[in-house]
N, C-alpha and C positions, 0 to 999 in steps of 0.2 A: 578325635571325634569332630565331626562339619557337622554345620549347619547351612541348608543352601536355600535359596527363596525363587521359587520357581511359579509364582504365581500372586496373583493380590499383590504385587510392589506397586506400591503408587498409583493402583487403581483397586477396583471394589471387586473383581473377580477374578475367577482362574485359579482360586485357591492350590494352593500344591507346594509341601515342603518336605525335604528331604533329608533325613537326620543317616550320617553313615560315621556306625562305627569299626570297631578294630574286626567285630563279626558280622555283622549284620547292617542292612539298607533297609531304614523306616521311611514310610510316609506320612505325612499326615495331610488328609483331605486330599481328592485328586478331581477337581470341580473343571466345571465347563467357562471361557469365558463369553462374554457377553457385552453387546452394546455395538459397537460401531465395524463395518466392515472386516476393519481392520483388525481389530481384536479377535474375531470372530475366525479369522483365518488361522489364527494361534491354533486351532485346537484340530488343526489337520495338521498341525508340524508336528516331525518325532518327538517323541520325551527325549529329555536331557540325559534319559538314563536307559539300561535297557529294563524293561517290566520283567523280565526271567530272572532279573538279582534282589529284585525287592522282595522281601521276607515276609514283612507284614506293614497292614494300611489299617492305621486309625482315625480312623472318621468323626468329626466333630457333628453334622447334621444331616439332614436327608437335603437341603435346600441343593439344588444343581451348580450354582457356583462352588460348591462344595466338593457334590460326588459326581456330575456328570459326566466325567470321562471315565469312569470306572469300568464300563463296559466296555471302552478301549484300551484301557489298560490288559483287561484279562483278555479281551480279544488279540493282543501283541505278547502274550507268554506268561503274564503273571497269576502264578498259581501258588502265592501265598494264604494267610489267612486277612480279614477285615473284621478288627472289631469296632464296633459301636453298642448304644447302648437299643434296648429292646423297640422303642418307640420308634429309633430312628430305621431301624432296620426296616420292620415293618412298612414307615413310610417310604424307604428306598426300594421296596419291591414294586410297588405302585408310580414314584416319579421316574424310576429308571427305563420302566416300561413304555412308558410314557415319553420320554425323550426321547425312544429307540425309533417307536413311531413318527415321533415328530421330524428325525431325522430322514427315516426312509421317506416319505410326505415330500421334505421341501427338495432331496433329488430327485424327486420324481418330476416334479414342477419344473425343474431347473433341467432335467434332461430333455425333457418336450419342445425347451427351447432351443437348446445347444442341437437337439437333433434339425433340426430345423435353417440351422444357419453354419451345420454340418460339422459342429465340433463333436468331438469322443463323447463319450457319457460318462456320469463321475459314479463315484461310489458314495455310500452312504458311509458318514465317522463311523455308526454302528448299528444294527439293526436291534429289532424288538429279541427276535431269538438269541444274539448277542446279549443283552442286557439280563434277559432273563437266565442266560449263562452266568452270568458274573455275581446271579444272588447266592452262587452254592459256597460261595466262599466269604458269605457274614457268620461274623458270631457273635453274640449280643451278652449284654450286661446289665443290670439294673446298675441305679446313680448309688454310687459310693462305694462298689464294691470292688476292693481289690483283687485284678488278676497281673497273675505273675505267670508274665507271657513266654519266659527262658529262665536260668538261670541269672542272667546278666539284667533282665526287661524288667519292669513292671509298670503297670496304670491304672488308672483310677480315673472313673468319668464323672465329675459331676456337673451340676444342673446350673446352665449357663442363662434360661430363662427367656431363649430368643424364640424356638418355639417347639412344641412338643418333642421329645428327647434329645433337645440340643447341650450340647456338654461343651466343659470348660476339660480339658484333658491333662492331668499330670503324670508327668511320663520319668521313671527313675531307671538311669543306664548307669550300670555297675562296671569298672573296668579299669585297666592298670594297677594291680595289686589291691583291688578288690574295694576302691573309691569311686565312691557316686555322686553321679550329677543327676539335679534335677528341672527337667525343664516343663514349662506351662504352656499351654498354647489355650489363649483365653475362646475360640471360637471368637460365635457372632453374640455377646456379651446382651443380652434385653432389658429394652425398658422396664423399669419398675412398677409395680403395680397394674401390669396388665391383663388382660381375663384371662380368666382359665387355670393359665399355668402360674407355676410359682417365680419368685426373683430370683435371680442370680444369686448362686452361692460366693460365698468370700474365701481367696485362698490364703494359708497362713504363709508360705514359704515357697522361693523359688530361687535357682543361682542363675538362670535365663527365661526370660518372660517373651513371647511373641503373644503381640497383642495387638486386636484389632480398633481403629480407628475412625469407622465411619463419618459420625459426628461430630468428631473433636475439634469443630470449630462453632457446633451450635447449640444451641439448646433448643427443646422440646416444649409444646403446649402443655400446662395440666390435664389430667384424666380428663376432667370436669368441661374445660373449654374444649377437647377435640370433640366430646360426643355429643354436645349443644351445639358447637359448631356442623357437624353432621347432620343432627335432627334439623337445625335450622334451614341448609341447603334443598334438604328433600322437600321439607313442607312450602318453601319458597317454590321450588321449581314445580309442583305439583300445584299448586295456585296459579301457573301461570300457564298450568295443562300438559306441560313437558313430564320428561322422563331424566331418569339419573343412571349414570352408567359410571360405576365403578372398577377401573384395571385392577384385580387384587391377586396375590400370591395363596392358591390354593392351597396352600399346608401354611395355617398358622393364623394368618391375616384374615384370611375369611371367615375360622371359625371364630374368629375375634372379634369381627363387624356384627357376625349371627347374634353373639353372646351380648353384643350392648343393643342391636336391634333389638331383642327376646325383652331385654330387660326396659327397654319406652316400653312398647307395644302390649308390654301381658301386664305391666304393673302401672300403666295411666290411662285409669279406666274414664277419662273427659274428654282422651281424643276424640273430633269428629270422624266417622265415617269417612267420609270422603277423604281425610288423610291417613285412614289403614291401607296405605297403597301396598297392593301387593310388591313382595320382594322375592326377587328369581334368582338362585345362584345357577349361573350356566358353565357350568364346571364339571365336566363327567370326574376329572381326579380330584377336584375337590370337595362332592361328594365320596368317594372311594376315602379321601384323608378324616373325612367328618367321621369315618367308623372308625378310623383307625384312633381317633380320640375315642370315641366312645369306648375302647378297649383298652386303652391306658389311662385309666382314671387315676392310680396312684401316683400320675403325674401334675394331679391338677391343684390349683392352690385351695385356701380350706373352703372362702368362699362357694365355688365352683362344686363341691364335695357336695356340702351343705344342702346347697340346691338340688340338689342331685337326691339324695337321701329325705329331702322332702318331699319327693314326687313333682319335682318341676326340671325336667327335660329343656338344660338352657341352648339347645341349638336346634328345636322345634317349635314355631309361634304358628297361629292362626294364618298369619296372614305369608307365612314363609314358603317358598315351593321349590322345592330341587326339580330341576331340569337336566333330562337324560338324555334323548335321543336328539338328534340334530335336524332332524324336522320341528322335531319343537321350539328349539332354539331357534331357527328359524322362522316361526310364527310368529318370534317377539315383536320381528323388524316388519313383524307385516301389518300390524295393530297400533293405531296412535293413541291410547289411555294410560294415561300416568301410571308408572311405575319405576321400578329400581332393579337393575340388574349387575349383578357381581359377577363378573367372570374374569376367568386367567385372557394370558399369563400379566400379571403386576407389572411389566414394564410395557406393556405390550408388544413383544417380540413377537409371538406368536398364538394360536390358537381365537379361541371364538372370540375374544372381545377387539380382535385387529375387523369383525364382520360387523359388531356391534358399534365400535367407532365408526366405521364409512356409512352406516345407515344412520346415524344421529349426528354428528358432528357438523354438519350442515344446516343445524336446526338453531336458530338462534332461542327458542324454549328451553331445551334440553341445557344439562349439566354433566362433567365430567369431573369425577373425585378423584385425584390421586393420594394414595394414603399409606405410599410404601418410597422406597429409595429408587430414586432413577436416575441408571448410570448413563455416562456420556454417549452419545452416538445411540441412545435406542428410541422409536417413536415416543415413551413414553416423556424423555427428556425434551427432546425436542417440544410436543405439545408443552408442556409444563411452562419450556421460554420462552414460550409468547408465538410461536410460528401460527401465519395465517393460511396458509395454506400446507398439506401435505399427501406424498402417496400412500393410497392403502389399495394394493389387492388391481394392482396395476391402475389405480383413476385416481385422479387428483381432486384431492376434497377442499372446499371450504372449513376453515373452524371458523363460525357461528356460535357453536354451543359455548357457554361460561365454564372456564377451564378455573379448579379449585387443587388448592392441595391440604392436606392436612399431616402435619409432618407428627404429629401428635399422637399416630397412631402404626407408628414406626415401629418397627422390632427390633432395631438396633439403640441401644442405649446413648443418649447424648452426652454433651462434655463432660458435665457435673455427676452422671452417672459413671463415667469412665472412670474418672478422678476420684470418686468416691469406692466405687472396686478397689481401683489401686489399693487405697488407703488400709484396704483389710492386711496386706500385709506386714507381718514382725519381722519377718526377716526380708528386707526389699533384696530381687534381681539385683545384678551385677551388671546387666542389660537389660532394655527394653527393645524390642524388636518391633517398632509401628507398621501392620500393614494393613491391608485390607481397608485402603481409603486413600482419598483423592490426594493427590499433592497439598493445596492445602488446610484439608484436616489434619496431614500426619505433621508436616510442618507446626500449625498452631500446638498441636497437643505435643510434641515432643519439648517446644518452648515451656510449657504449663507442668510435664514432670521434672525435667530437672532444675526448674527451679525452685518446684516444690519439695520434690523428693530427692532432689541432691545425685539424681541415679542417672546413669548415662543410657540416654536413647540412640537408636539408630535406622535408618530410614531405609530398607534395601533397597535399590534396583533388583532387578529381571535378574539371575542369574547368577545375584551375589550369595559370594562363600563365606562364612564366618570360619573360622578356625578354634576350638577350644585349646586353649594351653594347658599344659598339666599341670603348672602349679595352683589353676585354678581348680583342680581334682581334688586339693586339699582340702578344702573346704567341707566337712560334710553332711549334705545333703538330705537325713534322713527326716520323718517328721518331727515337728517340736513337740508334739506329745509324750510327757512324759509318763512312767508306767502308773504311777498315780490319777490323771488326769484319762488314762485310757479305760483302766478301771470304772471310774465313775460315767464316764459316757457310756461303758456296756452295759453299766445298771441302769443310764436314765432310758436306754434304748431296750433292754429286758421289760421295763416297767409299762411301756408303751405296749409291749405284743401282751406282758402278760395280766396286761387290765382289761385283756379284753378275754380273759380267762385265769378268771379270781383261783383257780383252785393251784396255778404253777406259782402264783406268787412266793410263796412260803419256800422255791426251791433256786432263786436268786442265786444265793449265795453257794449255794453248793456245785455252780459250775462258771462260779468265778474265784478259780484256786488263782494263785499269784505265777506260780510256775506256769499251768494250764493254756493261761492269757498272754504271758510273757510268748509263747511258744506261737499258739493258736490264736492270736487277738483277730488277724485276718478275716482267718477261716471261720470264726465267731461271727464278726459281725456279717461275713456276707451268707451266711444263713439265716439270720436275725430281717436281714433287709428284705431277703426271699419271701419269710415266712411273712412278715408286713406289708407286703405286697398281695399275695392270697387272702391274707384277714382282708385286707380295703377291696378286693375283687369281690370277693365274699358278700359283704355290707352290701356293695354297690348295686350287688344283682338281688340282696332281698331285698332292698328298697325302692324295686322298679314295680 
């Protein structure tokens, strides 16, 4: 069995790894990358592999460092299956689409010029109808429910907390005389306690961990100081008759800015007037993602529920306005009255807020918040260190505007949150596999596990192959749950569907036989999660 690293080594995108066994070529995650020229040419080279041999693609999030070549994958022959779990699917029907466009868009742009100075014309990575090809082949899961994908396969997605259906993936390959290994691929690991969704679950056991390292050189502001910090900048910039203009990542971020806006605005009933400034998300897909929350609620933490079931709607305020058509967008930049505008993409690579920058950035009133991660080589890095001038939209702007960051409000989990996942594990990796972060985060934090945790890390390069050995087959891999302990999680997980229908209580035990569960514990609980998931549908929609 290889393991091969085909993406995210040493930088923050381009996700893509490739697990090949004695039958079968996995993938996991097959992302777009992102940020400087030159990274960005990555995603017009061949894959390493041919797309006709890959079997199946287990997708960690809807985020496009993630899936965005997925449309070129199937567009190149790959007619496997992809699972993920329900939320991410869903959001992968709306950003894939979405990319497709973005990509037919900037050829189009770029052939007007090449035509012009008489070169060929390019093609697009992949179109919208392309994209919209490649949804026939997701199949979705809820968090925690075991599929057992082959004979040899299995996995299990849980809830990684970076943002809506984002999963931590544990993947079990059975093989050579019928010994398993088990491997983790942590995804994009989330901050703790952030709105909406819940934390990141803890794993108990792994014999190969690939694990992402964003932050693993910093730490993070508290809850409490990023959105006092936030509130602070607006009502500043707005005293001073300017406008605030936020890069934000339409699936996650945004509806996370909504959700602490919602909650100043509806519950500090002393603001003046004059600082209810209106707030514009100019985001056609991040409108489109705000439903797709509203349709997985049994993804949200209890808080978020709560609210919800009290009749308070936390990603609708008074003073909130989605913005749809791109005349309207439009109008923003035509109008000087304080306000706040949230639009994609987060790094500013592309779409409306690269239109919203060259009309404000020149303003020494105005404010720009960055409140997400910004990789090397993209506008939004650049701004962030300090450039005084830059191009947008072919003109060269002034930065004027008070350039902010608030790393506080990050979806990626910081050092002490890394190290503190780790720590959920009893039985620690044999490896740790750092990617998905900059030279040196992975560096700091591979110093900080093994010293802490005694376990040996490893840093890939582009293209690097791990080798499994068989003696490390020995080892095996199944969960630590013993038959006692899985017992009692089926009743605390029966107790929960069945309090909310007093009359099965009394029938507990009668389809927890010791045989039955030993046999069916699986197939047990991923009914149990089904049916828990309907009950909280159920609630959600009498409580509207």
């Amino acid at each position: 069995m290889k393991i091969q690293f085909l993406g995210a080594s040493k930088i923050v995108t381009g996700s893509n790894i490739l697990i090949t066994t004695g039958n079968n070529k996995i993938l996991i995650d097959c992302g777009m990358f992102q940020g400087s020229e030159e990274l960005e040419q990555l995603n017009n080279e061949p894959f390493e592999f041919d797309p006709k041999e890959i079997d199946y693609l287990f997708l960690s999030h809807a985020h496009i460092d993630h899936s965005g070549r997925i449309p070129k994958l199937v567009k190149e022959g790959f007619k496997g299956k992809i699972y993920c779990t329900k939320a991410t699917k869903e959001l992968a029907e709306i950003m894939l689409v979405d990319s497709g466009h973005i990509q037919e868009s900037d050829v189009t742009w770029e052939n007007r010029k090449r035509k012009r100075s008489g070169k060929p014309p390019l093609e697009p990575l992949y179109t919208v109808e392309d994209a919209r090809n490649s949804l026939r082949y997701f199949e979705s899961a809820l968090y925690n429910q075991k599929l057992y994908i082959n004979p040899s396969i299995s996995i299990r997605f849980r809830d990684a907390g970076h943002i809506l259906g984002s999963s931590i993936i544990e993947i079990w390959i059975t093989e050579n005389k019928n010994q398993t290994v088990k491997i983790v691929f942590s995804g994009d690991l989330g901050s703790k306690d952030k709105p909406i969704i819940k934390n990141f679950e803890y794993i108990e056991d792994a014999d190969y961990l690939i694990m992402e390292s964003t932050y693993g050189n910093r730490l993070h502001e508290s809850k409490e100081q990023r959105v006092e910090k936030l509130i602070s900048i607006i009502n500043e910039t707005v005293l001073k008759g300017g406008s605030v203009i936020i890069p934000s990542f339409a699936v996650g971020r945004t509806q996370e800015l909504i959700y602490e806006l919602n909650k100043y605005y509806e519950y500090n009933q002393d603001i003046e007037m004059f600082l209810r400034v209106p707030i514009y998300i100019d985001s056609p897909m991040a409108i489109a993602a705000t439903e797709v929350f509203k349709n997985n609620s049994y993804c949200f933490n209890e808080e978020t529920k709560n609210l919800i079931l009290s009749g308070d709607n936390p990603l609708v305020f008074e003073n909130l306005h989605y913005v749809r058509s791109h005349e309207e967008s439009m109008r923003l930049n035509e109008v000087n009255f304080p306000k706040v505008v949230i639009s994609a993409s987060g790094m500013c690579t592309a779409g409306r807020i690269r239109h919203h920058l060259k009309h404000n950035l020149w303003k020494a009133n105005n404010s720009v918040v960055f409140v997400g991660y910004q990789a090397n080589g993209t506008l939004g890095r650049i701004l962030k260190d300090g450039a005084k001038k830059v191009k947008l939209l072919g003109e060269e702007i002034a930065v004027l505007a008070n350039i902010y960051s608030i790393e506080g409000f990050s979806g990626h989990a910081d050092q002490q949150e890394l190290l503190d996942w780790l720590s959920g594990f009893k039985k620690m990796p044999s490896r740790v596999f750092l990617v998905h972060g900059e030279e040196e985060s992975t560096t700091t934090l591979s110093k900080l596990i093994e010293e802490k945790y005694k376990t040996k890390t490893i840093i890939p390069n582009m293209g690097y192959t791990f080798q499994i050995e068989d003696e490390v087959l020995k080892s095996y891999s199944g969960e630590l749950l013993e038959p006692v302990e899985r017992k009692e999680n089926i009743k605390k997980e029966l107790q929960q569907v069945y309090d909310q229908f007093e009359s099965l209580v009394d029938k507990t035990d009668r389809i927890i036989d010791e045989k039955i569960l030993n046999k069916e514990y699986d197939s047990i609980k991923n009914k149990l999660l089904q049916l828990q998931k309907e009950l909280l549908d159920l609630n959600i929609h009498l409580g509207e």
